[in-house]
N, C-alpha and C positions, 0 to 999 in steps of 0.2 A: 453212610453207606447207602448207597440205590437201591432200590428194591428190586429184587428178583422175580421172576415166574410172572405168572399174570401180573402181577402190581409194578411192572415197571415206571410205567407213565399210563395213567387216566386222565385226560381229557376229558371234563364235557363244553360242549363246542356249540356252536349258533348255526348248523346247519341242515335243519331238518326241512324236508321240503314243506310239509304245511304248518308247520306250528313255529317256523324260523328258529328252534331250539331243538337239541339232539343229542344224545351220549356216543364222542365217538370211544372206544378201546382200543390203543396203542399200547404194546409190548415191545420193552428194548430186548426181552429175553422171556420166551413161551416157553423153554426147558420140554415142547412136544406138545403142551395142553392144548388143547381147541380154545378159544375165545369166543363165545357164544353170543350172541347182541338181538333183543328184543326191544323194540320201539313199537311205542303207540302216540303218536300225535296227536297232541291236540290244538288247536285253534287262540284258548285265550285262558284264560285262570291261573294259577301258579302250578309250578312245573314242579314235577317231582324223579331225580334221579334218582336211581339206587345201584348200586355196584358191591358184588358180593363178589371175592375171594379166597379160596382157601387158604393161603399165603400169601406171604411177600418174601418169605426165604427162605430155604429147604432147609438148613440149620436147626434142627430140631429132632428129637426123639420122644419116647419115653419118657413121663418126668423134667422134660426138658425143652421149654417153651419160649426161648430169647424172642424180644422184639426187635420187629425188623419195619423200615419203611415204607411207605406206598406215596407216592406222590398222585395227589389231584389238581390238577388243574384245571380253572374255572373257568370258560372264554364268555367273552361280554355275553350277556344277556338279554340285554338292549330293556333293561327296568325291571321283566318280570319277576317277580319273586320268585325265589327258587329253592326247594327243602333239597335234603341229601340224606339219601341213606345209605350207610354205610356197616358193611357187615365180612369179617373173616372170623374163621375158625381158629386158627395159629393167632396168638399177640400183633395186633398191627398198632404204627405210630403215624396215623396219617397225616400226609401234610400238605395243608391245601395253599393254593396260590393261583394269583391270575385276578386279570383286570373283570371278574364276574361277582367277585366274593364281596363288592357292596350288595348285589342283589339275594344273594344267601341271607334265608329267615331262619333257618333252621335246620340242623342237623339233628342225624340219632345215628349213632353208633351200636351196635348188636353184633356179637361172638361169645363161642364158648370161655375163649381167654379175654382175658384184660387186653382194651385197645385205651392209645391215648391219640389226641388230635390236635398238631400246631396249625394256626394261620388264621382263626378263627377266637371270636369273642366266648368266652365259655358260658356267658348266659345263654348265647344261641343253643346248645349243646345239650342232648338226652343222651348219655350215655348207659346203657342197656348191657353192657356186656362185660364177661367175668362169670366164672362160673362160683365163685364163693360168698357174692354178696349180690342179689337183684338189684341193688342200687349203683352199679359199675366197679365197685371195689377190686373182686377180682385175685386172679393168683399173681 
């Protein structure tokens, strides 16, 4: 299943004007939300995304917290090393891809539900979130 609402397709992409890296936000389906995008550029050191969503599916209630997808895609990074954070409120299953994910050192994961994350090494991988266990355990 696609992800829905913000989390359709995240790109981050190699086109920022000074720092030649950049987070772009693509949404196959915005369900009305704005999509908000702060950049700061920088010149040289390791790069740090972060992409924070309440969702990837409206599917949910009460008591009732199904995991839904989010797809990330990584575009080349041309070497630099590159962390990711990664943070919904709702369950997300993110699943990264794209010819950038050798240059990915590092991820962290943070929500109040349980996320899990394909495409990546799980030593790279801090995951933070779950609201039953500070160690990612989770509902």
């Amino acid at each position: 299943m696609r992800a829905a609402f913000l989390a359709a397709a995240l790109t981050l992409g190699g086109c920022g004007a000074l720092s030649g890296n950049s987070v772009d936000i693509t949404s196959r389906e915005t369900a009305g939300y704005p999509v908000d995008r702060v950049e700061k550029p920088v010149d040289s050191g390791p790069a740090i995304h972060a992409i924070g969503i309440y969702e990837a599916s409206g599917d949910h209630g009460h008591g009732r917290h199904p995991m839904a997808d989010a797809e990330v895609v990584v575009e080349d990074q041309g070497g630099r090393p590159t962390y990711l954070a990664l943070s919904s409120y709702e369950p997300v299953r993110w699943k990264l891809s794209g010819p950038g994910l050798a240059d990915v050192k590092g991820v962290y994961l943070a929500g109040y539900n349980r996320h899990e994350i394909e495409g990546i090494a799980g030593g790279l991988v801090v995951n933070l979130s779950g609201n039953a266990d500070p160690g990612g355990g989770g509902q």
